[in-house]
N, C-alpha and C positions, 0 to 999 in steps of 0.2 A: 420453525427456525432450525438451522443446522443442516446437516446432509447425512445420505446413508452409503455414501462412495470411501469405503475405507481403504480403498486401494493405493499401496502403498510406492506406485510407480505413480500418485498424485505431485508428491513433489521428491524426490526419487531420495530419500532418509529413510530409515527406517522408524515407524509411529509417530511421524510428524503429521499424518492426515486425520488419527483417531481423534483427537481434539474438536472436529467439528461432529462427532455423535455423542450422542442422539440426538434424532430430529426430535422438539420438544414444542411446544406451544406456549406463546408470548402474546400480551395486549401492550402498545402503545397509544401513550395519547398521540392528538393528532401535533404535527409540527409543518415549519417552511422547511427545506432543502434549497440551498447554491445548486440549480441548472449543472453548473460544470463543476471541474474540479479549480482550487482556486490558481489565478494564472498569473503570468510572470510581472503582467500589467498591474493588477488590484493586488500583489506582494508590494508592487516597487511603493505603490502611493501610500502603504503600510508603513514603508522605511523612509518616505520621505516626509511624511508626516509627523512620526515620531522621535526617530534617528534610533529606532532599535539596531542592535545588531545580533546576527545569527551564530546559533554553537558553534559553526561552520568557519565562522570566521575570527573566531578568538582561540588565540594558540592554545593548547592543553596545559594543563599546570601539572608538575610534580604530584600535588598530592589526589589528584586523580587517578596518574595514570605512576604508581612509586616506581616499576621497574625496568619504565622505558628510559632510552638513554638521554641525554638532553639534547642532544642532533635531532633525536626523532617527534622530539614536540614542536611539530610544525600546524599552523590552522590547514586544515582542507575537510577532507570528510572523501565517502566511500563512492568508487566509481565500477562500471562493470568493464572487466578488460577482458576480451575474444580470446580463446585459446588459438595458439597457431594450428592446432589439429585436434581430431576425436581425442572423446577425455572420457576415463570414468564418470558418474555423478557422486560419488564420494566424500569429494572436499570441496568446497564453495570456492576456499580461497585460489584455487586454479583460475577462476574467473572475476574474481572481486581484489580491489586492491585499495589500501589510501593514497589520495591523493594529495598532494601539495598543493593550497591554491583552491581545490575547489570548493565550492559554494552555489549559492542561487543564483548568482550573477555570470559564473566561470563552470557550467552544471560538468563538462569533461575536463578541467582541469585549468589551471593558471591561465591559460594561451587562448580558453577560449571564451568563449561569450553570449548572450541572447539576444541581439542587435536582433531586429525585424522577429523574433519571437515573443510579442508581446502577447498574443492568444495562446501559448502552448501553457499545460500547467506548469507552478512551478514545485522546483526540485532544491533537494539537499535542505530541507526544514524539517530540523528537528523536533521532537511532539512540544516541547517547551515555546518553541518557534509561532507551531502552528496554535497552539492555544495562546499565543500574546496575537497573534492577528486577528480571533475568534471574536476574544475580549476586546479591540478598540474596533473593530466591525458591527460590534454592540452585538454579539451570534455567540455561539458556541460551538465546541465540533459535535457529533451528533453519537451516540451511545450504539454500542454495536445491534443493537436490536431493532434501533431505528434504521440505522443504516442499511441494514441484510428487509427490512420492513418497506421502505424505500427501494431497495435496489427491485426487488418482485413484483413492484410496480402494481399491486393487487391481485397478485397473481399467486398459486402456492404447489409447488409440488416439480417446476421444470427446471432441468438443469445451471439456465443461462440467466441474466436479464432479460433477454430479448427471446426466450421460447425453450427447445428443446433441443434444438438440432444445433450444429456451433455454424452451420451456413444456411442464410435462405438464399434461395433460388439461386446456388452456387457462389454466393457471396460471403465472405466472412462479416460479422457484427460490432467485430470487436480489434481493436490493434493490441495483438497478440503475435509471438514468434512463430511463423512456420520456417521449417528447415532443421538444417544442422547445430541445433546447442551444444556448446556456445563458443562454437566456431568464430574465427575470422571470417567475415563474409557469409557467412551459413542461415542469415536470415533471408530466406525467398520472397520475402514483404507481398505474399499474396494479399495481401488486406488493405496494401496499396503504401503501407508504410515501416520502411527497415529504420528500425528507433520509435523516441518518442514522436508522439503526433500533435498538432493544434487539438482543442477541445472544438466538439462540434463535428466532428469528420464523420460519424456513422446517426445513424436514427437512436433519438429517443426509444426508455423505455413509454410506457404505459403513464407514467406519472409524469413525462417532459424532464426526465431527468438523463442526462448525458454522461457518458463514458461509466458504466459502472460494475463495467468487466473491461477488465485492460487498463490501458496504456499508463499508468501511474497507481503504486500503492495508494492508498488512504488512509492517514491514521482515525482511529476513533478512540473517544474517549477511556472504553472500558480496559481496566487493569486484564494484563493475562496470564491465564490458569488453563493448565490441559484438561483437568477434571472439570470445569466450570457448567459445561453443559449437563453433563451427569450429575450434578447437584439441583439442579434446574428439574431437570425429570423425575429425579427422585422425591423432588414435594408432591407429585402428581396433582400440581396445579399450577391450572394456566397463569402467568407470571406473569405480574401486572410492573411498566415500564422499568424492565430489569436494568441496574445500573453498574451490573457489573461486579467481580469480587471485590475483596477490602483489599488486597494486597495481590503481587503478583508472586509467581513462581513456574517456571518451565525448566522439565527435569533435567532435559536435557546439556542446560546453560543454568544450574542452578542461582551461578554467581551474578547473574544479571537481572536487572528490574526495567519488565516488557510491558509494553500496550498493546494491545489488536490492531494489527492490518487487517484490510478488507480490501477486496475488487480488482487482487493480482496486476500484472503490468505487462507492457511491450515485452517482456523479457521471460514471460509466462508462455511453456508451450506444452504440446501433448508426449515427449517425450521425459520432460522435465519435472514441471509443475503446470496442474491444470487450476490453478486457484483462482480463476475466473469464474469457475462455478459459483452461481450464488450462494450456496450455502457454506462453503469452503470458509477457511479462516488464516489472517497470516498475523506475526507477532513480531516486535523490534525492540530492541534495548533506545531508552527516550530520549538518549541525549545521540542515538546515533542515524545518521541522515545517508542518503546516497541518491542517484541521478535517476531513481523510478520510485520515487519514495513523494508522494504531494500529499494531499489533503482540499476536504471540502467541509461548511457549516452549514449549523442548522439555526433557527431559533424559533422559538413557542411559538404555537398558533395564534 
């Protein structure tokens, strides 16, 4: 588990890639995995079942947010918006903004919608979100060990999901950015698709399991910690179905309480971020959501 790519043009920060070393050794028990990531269809029958609603769409309150103004607590959640031209990688917020409006229903904003997207995954679910969908699915979301255990499809040691190389036989595997980041228009969609895609659009790994590099983050259960892995290796023992730290902390964002992303997005590229690598790791503050951000479950064998 883990990777040994500490190259720090992975997602273009500085020490934001150490986090997935060392490569260490993990036993899970066996489990089911969701095929896809979960989609906009089996979300709706979630909301219409129960009448949940999403972080997304309930305005902020004061005492969340003490010293924003009260014009600015509007319900939406986080969208990625193109630079008009070349940008350092520097500052995220160049290309990320809130939105007004949007949600799972409105993934780019108030104005728009998922009419005839009923197989794409869905987006703007926050981890609160995606564990109340887990929970009346009667599943769970699945712990990062399982998850990176699954994505390798029984496989151990190659870059991808799907092998080693990011193209067979000149084809990409994965919907991932090729081009200019994060350009207006700068995505060349060689992979066939500029944005998010349906689930189902490239080949299973090994285990029938879809999309698990690319096109949509995936939250997983486990709390996140930079050092996590390094605590793992240093019992010098294989680490039976790890669950994770007791609490989270990233040094970087001390002030925020993150979960693990895994399996990168449409918006992952090789100038940027290559966190499509299996082993790779990504992390998110839980109450916060945006338009490459889904989720998939697991539950006991």
């Amino acid at each position: 588990m883990g990777s040994d790519h500490r190259s720090e043009s992975l997602c273009g920060l500085p020490g934001v890639t150490n986090d997935a070393v060392p490569i260490h050794r993990v036993y899970v028990d066996g489990f089911w995995m969701d095929e896809t990531e979960v989609t906009n269809a089996q979300f709706r029958a979630f909301i219409e079942a129960t009448g949940y609603v999403t972080v997304a769409e309930i305005k902020p309150t004061k005492e969340e947010f003490p010293t924003a103004p009260e014009e600015n607590l509007i319900a939406g959640s986080t969208v990625f918006k193109p630079t008009a031209g070349p940008v350092e990688f520097d500052n995220y917020l160049q290309w990320w903004s809130y939105a007004p409006g949007a949600d799972w229903r409105h993934p780019a904003g108030s104005e728009s919608n998922i009419e005839n997207k009923d197989d794409y995954p869905v987006t703007h679910v926050a981890y609160e979100d995606a564990e109340a969908y887990a929970k009346w699915a009667g599943k769970r979301l699945p712990t990062e060990a399982e998850w990176e255990f699954a994505a390798r499809g029984g496989k151990a040691g190659e870059l991808y999901s799907w092998g080693s190389e990011i193209q067979i036989d000149g084809k990409y595997q994965a919907n991932i950015y090729q081009g200019r980041f994060p350009v207006d228009g700068g995505d060349s969609a060689l992979d066939g698709f500029a944005g998010i895609a349906p689930t189902r659009q490239f080949a299973s790994n090994p285990y029938g399991l879809y999309d698990m590099g690319g096109n949509v983050w995936e939250w997983v259960s486990d709390w996140y910690r930079h050092d996590y892995y390094s605590r793992l290796r240093s019992s010098g023992q294989v680490t039976r179905n790890p669950q994770g730290p007791a609490d989270s902390y990233d040094p970087m964002e001390a002030d925020q309480i993150k979960r693990v992303h895994r399996g990168g997005s449409f918006l992952c590229c090789d100038r940027y971020c290559t966190r499509y690598m299996v082993g790779t790791r990504g992390k998110g503050e839980v109450r916060t959501a945006s338009n490459h951000l889904g989720f998939r479950c697991v539950k006991a064998d």
